[in-house]
Every structure is written in structure tokens, then in C-alpha cells.
Phi, psi and omega in degrees: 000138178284141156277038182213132193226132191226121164215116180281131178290315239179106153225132192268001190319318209259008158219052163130210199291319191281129187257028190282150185261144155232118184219195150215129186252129179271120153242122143219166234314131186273169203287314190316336205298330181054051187249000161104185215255334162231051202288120126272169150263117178240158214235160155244128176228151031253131183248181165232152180269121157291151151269138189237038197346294181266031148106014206181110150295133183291141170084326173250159182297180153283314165302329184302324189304279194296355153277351157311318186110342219286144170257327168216166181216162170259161164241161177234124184267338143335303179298316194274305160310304176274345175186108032241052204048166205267337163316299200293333171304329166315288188303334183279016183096002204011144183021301197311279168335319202276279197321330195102011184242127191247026165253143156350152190187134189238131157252146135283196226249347186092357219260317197303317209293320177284324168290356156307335196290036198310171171070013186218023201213135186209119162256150209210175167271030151270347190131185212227102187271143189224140156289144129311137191266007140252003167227002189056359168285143202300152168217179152181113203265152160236168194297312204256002155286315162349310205265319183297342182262356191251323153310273180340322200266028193040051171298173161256349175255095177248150181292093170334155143301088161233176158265130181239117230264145155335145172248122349295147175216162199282187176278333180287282217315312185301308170306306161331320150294325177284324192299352212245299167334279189314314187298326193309283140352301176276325182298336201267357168317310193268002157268125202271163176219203168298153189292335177249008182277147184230162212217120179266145170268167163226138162250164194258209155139353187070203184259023189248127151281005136239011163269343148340287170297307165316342179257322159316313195292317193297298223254006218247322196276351150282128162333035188268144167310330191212158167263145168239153185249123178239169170082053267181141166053036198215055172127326184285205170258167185270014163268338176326286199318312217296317212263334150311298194289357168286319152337289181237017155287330176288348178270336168310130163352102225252006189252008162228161164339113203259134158242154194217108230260144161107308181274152307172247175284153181338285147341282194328292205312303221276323177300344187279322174309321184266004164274334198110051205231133173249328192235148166232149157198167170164147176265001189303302192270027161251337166304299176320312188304330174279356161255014187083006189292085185252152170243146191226141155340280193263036175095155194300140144248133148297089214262015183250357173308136149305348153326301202254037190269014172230005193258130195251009164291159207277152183273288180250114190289339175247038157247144155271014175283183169339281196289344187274322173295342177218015154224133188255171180346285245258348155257011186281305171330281197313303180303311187298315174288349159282350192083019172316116188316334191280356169293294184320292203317293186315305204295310204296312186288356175258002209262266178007295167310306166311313191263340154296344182292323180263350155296320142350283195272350161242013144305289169329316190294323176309305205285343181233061183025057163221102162233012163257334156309293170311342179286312179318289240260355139313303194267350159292317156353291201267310172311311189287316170351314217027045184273197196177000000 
């Protein structure tokens, strides 16, 4: 039996410019999860992922993730690797466990964090020798520690091994990459993993659009439970990303899952919704939230502006989490400007909360055909606000 089960619900293609989805994906369930031997997990999409790089949304409990909505979280299999490695995470029950979550988890593959590493990373078609960015000691991941180390932490989604090409990059460079993507891709195909782990491809292609379908067609044709659109957002503008993923998401395998790995601000999301996108991440609302950065029903607030070093109203009046129900702007200010650990928590459960909510709300919107109505009146919102 596959671990992974796909049921589309809801497709807007065949009625007008939007190709947003509504579906749900059966994973199932892993043991640490103790949900019994034939236990899923079901995800309603199109959602969003908190990232949880080390094992941890910052700042927040796991329970706060599931009064929140969260459905799935992310992992870094990089990160994890080096500490505290994914043996010891094994032993220790894997991920579900160590952390405390008894939902679903998707890692990635480690590949974005090490081609990132520029001046410290040398790559091949065998894999990648890398420094650690905390100790300067040598590693080197390949397509198939990759699969082995993503095995250890028990996910239930693991991230093919690919390469991801600079932004800007020449057209060879970008093709060098999807070949190395494809090869890649099939070696970690052939390390076998756990009975619940299900297994996603990702394709390249850069801003070229047609090596973009080529690398689909490729990566379309090998045995994955679900496809990602990789190489996205890590530099171009956000109208480029936007007018890519319009391109090749309607192309996508339409009998699995899409994920659009990476993105991000609000807008991205409901424009990645309106391709036809089912999964999201970005580290974008929990980084921000430690910076005072918030996004709201009515527009980003900056909460460390003197404006709102009097204002006793609620940070977003149409949210219900923690912070909008009991704490208002001007003491959300003050923690952030003493440098109170309790800013980062408060700012983090609401920016979490806000973007599972409007993935929320435009699932509903799919299902009952206004999602191009709900797409207006979102973004007259957020313009119309006057926040700051």
C-alpha cells in the first residue's frame, strides 16, 4: 500500500483564468505517532507548512503549532544532520518524538542549504562536499545520504536530492543542473526507506521556460508521490516567481500533489493558489515575527513604529489567536522594544496563525466557487488598511 493517498476535490481550471484546487492528502501515519498500525493523517489543501528547521518552529510549543491549525511542519535535513544528527534522532523514536508532534512532517532534502553555502561547497555529479557553517568541518552529502538521513529522522514526506542553480545563472548552468536533478532523483529512488514515508520529486529549470517543462516531463516520468516546483523565490522578483509558477503549475501532474517549496508572502501564497498549488513553506512569517514584522487582515504592521506605542486595540481584530484576543499593539510594542523573549513567542503564534487562516479561507472559497471574489476583497484589505 502507498504511503501517500491524493483526492482532488474541487478544480477552478475549467472555469475561468484560475486553476486554484481544493484537495486532501492521506499520509500514512508513522509509528512514533502511536495512532495504531493503520492510522493516517489527513491534510486539507491548499495549505500552509510552518518550517521548523532544528526540530522547532521558533518560538513556538507544538501545542501552540496545533491550536494554530498546523497540519504538517517542516524539517531541515541539513541542519539535523549536523545536530543532533539524524542517528541519534532515530534512536530516540525519530522526529515525531524527539520534538513532540504527533503530525506529519515533510523534510527537505538538504540540497537548497548546501548549494547556498556558496565559497564553501564543491559540487559534482556524485554530490556535494560542503563546510559546516558552525565549525568549518568537511561533509559530503549525496542523492543517497540524503535518502539515508531523511529516513533516520522518520518523516512522513521526503524531498528528492536535488540541485539548485543560482539566481541569476547562465542557461547551461541551469541545464547542468536539472541533469544532475534527474540523475539524482533516480539514484535516491533506489534506497529504499520506511513503509510511511512517501517520497516527492522536485524540478528545476531556472526562469527559462522551457527548460522548466523539460525538467517536468523528466521528473514527471519517475515514481513520486507528489511533485515540487524547486528553484523559486532565491532572488528574482516577485513578479518573475509569480508568472513562472503560472506557467507550470497547471501542468503539473494534476493526480498529485503540487508543492511550491520556498514561497512566501502573503500575495505569493493566494497567487501560487490561484496556479493551481497545493503546499506551501517559507520562513518568511515566523522570521519576521522576531522582527516585528506582522501580517494582518488589513496589512503588514511594523509594531516597533511609535504609532502604536498607545494604541490598546487588538493587532488584528479578525483573528482569534492568543495574541489578538489578549494583548493589544502598544504592549506587543513594549515587548518588542525591551527585547522581551515574549515578543518573538506572541508575534510568531500570530503571523503562523494569520497564514494558516487565509489558506483556510481560500480552500473554503474554492469549494464554493468564489475564490476569485475572495482574491478582490483580500487584497482591497491589505492595501486599504493603513497599516505600517
Amino acid at each position: 500500500m502507498k504511503p501517500l493517498r491524493f483526492e482532488l476535490q474541487k478544480s477552478l481550471s475549467n472555469s475561468g483564468t484560475s486553476h486554484a484546487r481544493a484537495g486532501v492528502i492521506e499520509l500514512r501515519a508513522q509509528p512514533s505517532a502511536g495512532l495504531g498500525p493503520d492510522a493516517w493523517h489527513r491534510i486539507e489543501t491548499p495549505m500552509f507548512m510552518p518550517v521548523g528547521t532544528q526540530g522547532t518552529v521558533k518560538a513556538m510549543t507544538t501545542h501552540e503549532l496545533k491550536t494554530a491549525g498546523a497540519q504538517i511542519i517542516l524539517g531541515n535535513t541539513y541542519h539535523l544532520y549536523l545536530r543532533p544528527g539524524h542517528e541519534r534522532v532515530e534512536r530516540l523514536g525519530e522526529l515525531q518524538k524527539f520534538m513532540n508532534w504527533k503530525g506529519p512532517i515533510l523534510t527537505d532534502s538538504g540540497g537548497f542549504q548546501v548549494f547556498s553555502l556558496s565559497g564553501l561547497n564543491q559540487i559534482d555529479d556524485e554530490g556535494v562536499t560542503f563546510q559546516s557553517h558552525l565549525d568549518g568541518s568537511k561533509h559530503r552529502f549525496t542523492p543517497e545520504l540524503s535518502m539515508q538521513i531523511q529516513k533516520g529522522l522518520g518523516s512522513n514526506i521526503v524531498m528528492a536530492f536535488d540541485e539548485c542553480p543560482p539566481y541569476p545563472a547562465t542557461r547551461e548552468q541551469v541545464q547542468a543542473a536539472m541533469r544532475r536533478t534527474v540523475a539524482w532523483a533516480k539514484r535516491g529512488l533506489a534506497v529504499p526507506l520506511k513503509d510511511h514515508q512517501a517520497r516527492f520529486g522536485i524540478f528545476q529549470g531556472g526562469l527559462y521556460e522551457d527548460l522548466r517543462y523539460e525538467s517536468l516531463e523528466q521528473i514527471s516520468e519517475l515514481p513520486f508521490d507528489g511533485m515540487a516546483i524547486g528553484g523559486l523565490s532565491i532572488g528574482e522578483s516577485p513578479e518573475m516567481m509569480q508568472a513562472m509558477c503560472r506557467a507550470v503549475a497547471p501542468k503539473m501532474p494534476e493526480n498529485k500533489p503540487r508543492y511550491l517549496m520556498g514561497v512566501g508572502r502573503p500575495e505569493d501564497l493566494v497567487e501560487g493558489v490561484r496556479a493551481g498549488v497545493d503546499i506551501f513553506d517559507c520562513v518568511m512569517p515566523t522570521r519576521n515575527a522576531r522582527n516585528g514584522q506582522l501580517f494582518t487582515s488589513r496589512g503588514k504592521v511594523n509594531i516597533k513604529n511609535a504609532r502604536y506605542a498607545d494604541d490598546s486595540g487588538p493587532l488584528d481584530p479578525e483573528c482569534d489567536c492568543e495574541t489578538c484576543r489578549e494583548y493589544s499593539r502598544a504592549y506587543l510594542r513594549h515587548l518588542y522594544i525591551c527585547g522581551e523573549a515574549l515578543s518573538a513567542r506572541l508575534n510568531t503564534v500570530h503571523n503562523i496563525t494569520f497564514y494558516i487562516s487565509i489558506m483556510k479561507q481560500m480552500r473554503q472559497a474554492i469549494l464554493a466557487n468564489r475564490f476569485d471574489d475572495w482574491a478582490k476583497a483580500f487584497y482591497s484589505k491589505q492595501t486599504g488598511g493603513g497599516n505600517s
